[in-house]
BAPA-700327 format. One record per residue (C-alpha): x, y, z; residue in three letters. Coordinates in steps of 0.1 Angstrom, whole numbers, padded with zeros to 4 digits, always signed. Last residue first. Example, Ala and Ser with C-alpha at 12.3 -4.5 7.8 and 13.67 -1.06 7.14 Angstrom:
REM residues 2
+0137-0011+0071SER/+0123-0045+0078ALA/
REM end
This chain:
REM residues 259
-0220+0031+0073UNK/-0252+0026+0086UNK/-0264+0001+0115UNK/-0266+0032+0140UNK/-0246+0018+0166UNK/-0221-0007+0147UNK/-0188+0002+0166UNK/-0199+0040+0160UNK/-0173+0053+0131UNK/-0192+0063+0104UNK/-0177+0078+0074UNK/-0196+0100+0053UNK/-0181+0105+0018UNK/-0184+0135-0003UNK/-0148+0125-0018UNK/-0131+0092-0024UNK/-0103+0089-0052UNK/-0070+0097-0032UNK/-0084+0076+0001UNK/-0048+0065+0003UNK/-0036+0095-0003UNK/-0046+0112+0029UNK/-0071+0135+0044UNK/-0098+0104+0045UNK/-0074+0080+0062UNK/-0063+0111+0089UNK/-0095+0116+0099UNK/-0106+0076+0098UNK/-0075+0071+0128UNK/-0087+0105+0145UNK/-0117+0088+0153UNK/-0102+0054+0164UNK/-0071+0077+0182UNK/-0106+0094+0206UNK/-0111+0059+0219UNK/-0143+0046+0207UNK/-0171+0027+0229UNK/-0171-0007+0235UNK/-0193-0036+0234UNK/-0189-0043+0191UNK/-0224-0041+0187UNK/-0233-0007+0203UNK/-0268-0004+0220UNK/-0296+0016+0202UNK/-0315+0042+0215UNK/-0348+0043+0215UNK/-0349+0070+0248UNK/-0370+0043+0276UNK/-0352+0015+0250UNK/-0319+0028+0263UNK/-0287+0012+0244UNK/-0263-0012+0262UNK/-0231+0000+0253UNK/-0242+0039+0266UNK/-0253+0021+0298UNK/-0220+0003+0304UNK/-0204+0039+0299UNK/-0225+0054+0327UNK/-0220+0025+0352UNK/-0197+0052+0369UNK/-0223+0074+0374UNK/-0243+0109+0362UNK/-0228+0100+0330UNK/-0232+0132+0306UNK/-0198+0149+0314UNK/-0182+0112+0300UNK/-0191+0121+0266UNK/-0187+0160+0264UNK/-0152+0152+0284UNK/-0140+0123+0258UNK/-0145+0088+0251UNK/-0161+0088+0222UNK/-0201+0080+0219UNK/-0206+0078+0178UNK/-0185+0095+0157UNK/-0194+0107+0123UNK/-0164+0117+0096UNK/-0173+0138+0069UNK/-0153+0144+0033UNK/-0145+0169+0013UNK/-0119+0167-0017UNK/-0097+0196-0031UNK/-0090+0186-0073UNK/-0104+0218-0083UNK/-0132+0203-0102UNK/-0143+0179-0073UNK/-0143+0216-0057UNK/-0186+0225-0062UNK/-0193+0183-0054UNK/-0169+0185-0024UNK/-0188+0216-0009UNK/-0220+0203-0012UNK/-0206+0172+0012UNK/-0194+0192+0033UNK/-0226+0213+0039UNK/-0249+0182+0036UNK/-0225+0169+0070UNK/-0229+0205+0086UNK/-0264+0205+0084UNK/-0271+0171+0101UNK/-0245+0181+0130UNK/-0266+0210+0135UNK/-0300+0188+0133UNK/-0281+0166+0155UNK/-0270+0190+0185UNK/-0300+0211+0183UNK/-0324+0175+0186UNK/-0303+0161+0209UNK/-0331+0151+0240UNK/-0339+0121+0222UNK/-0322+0109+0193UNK/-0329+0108+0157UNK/-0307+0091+0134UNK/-0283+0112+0108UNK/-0266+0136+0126UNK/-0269+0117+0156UNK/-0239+0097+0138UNK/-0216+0130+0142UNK/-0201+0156+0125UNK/-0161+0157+0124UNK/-0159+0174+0091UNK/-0127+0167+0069UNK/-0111+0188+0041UNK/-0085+0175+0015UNK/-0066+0202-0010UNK/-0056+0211-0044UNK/-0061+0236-0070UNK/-0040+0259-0059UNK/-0062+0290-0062UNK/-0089+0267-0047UNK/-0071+0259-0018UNK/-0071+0300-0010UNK/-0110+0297-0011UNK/-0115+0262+0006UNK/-0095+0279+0033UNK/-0123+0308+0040UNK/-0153+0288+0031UNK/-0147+0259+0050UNK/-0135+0277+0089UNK/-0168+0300+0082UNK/-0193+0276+0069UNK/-0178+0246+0095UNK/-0185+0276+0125UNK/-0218+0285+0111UNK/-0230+0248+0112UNK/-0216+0235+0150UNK/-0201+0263+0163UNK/-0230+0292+0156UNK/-0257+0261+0154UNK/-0251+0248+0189UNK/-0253+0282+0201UNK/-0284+0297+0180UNK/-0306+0271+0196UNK/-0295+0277+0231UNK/-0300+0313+0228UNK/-0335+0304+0211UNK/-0344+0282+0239UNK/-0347+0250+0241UNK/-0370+0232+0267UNK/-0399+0222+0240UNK/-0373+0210+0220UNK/-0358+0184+0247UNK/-0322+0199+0261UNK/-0291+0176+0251UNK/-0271+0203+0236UNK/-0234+0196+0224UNK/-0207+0219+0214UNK/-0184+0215+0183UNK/-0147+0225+0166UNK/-0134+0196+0143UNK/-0131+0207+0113UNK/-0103+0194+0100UNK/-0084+0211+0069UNK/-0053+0199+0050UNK/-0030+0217+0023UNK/-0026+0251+0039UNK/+0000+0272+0022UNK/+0031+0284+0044UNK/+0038+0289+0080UNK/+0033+0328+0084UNK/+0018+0336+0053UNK/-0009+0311+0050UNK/-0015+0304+0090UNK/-0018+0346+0097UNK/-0048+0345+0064UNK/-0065+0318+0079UNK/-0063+0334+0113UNK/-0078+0366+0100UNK/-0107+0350+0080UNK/-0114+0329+0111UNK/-0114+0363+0127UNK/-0137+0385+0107UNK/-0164+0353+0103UNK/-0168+0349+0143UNK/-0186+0315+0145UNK/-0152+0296+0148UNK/-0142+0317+0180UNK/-0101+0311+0177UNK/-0073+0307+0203UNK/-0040+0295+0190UNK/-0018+0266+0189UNK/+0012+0262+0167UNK/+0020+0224+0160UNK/+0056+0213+0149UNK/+0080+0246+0156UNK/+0088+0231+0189UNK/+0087+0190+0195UNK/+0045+0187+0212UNK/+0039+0199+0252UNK/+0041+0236+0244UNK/+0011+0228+0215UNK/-0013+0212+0237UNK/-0004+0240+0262UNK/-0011+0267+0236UNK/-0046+0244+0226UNK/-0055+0248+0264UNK/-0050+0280+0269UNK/-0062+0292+0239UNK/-0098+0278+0247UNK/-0121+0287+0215UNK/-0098+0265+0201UNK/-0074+0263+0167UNK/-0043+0238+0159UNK/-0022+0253+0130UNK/-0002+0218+0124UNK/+0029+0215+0103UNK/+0027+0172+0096UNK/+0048+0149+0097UNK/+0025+0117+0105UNK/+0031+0117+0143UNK/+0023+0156+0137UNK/-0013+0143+0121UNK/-0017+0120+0149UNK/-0013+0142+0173UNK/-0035+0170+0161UNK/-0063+0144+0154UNK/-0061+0130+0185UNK/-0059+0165+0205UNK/-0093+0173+0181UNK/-0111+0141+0193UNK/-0100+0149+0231UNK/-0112+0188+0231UNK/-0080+0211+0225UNK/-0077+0214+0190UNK/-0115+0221+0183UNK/-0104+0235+0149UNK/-0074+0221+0127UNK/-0055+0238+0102UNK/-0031+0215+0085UNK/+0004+0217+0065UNK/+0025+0191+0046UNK/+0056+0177+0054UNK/+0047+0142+0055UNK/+0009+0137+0045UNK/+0012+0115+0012UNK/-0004+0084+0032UNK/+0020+0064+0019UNK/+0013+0035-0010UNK/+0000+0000+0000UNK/
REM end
């Protein structure tokens, strides 16, 4: 099998500091790759950076839904470290209020970093990958994002929108050569995961599946580690997936029976 063609190439990723995004960021400098690594939390994505060889990742705070300064950092990334090959989107919240309990704050929250916040972080590198005619971009959705589930409707109809999103966008730049793909976790272990367990038999549960809620166990017994996500990133922005593009990878351990 051929390389993964990433050596020494360079990627913005958002959500940098929650545990998918820290995957992704270290697997893609494992891989050799110049990072730009983006979160709303610059504390923790400058520490995530400190703690990585110097000069490899550069970590920075960034507000996804604020247009003026994703166009700003896009701009710093392309003349300060060089061209942009590689995109992950990986910045998200989660809501688990029922409808009739949402609010329209909470409403336009989910959808600023979950929707607006691919549209922004998309549209601006998409547009200087375009002049080069070259380029991979991956979404880190979600599988609620395309099965209903209780008490997530915000969190999966945002999710929803930013997989169709990605996927428009790799049918308008399959021209340009740039291809756009979506990977859709099921339950990770990670901090918005774990922060919903009210015990420790929380994760047993999550195997299991609720009938109360009509949510379905997961057949292979486990939940993912954050590397299994970052794992199909990494597949999709490389080489080796040279001829796939608008492409929604699930990786639930069976959960949603789709693939």
């Amino acid at each position: 099998m051929s390389g993964s063609g990433l050596a020494g190439k360079i990627a913005l990723v958002t959500g940098a500091a929650g545990g998918i995004g820290q995957a992704v960021v270290r697997s893609l400098h494992a891989e050799g790759v110049l990072v730009a690594a983006f979160d709303v939390d610059g504390d923790a994505v400058e520490a995530l950076a400190a703690g990585l060889p110097l000069g490899t990742v550069v970590g920075r705070a960034l507000d996804v839904s604020d247009s003026g300064a994703v166009e700003a950092a896009v701009a710093r990334v392309e003349s300060g470290l060089g061209p942009i090959d590689l995109l992950v989107n990986g910045a998200g919240v989660l809501s688990t209020t029922r409808v009739v309990d949402t609010d329209d704050a909470e409403w336009a929250r989910v959808f600023s970093v979950n929707t607006l916040g691919v549209f922004n972080v998309s549209r601006a590198v998409t547009r200087v990958m375009m002049e080069r005619r070259r380029g991979s971009v991956v979404t880190i959705s979600s599988n609620a994002a395309g099965i209903p589930r209780h008490g997530m409707a915000a969190y999966a109809a945002s999710k929803a929108a930013a997989t169709m999103f990605t996927r428009c966008l790799g049918l308008e730049l399959a021209e340009y050569g740039i291809r756009c793909n979506v990977v859709a976790p099921g339950s990770t272990r990670t901090s918005m995961q774990t922060g919903m367990w009210s015990d420790p038999s929380g994760e047993a549960r999550v195997i299991e599946g609720s009938l109360a809620t009509f949510k379905a166990g997961i057949p292979l017994g486990k939940i993912a580690e954050p590397e299994d996500v970052a794992e199909a990133v990494l597949f999709l922005l490389s080489d080796r997936a040279g001829h796939i593009t608008m492409t929604d990878l699930y990786v639930d351990g069976g959960a949603t029976q789709r693939g």
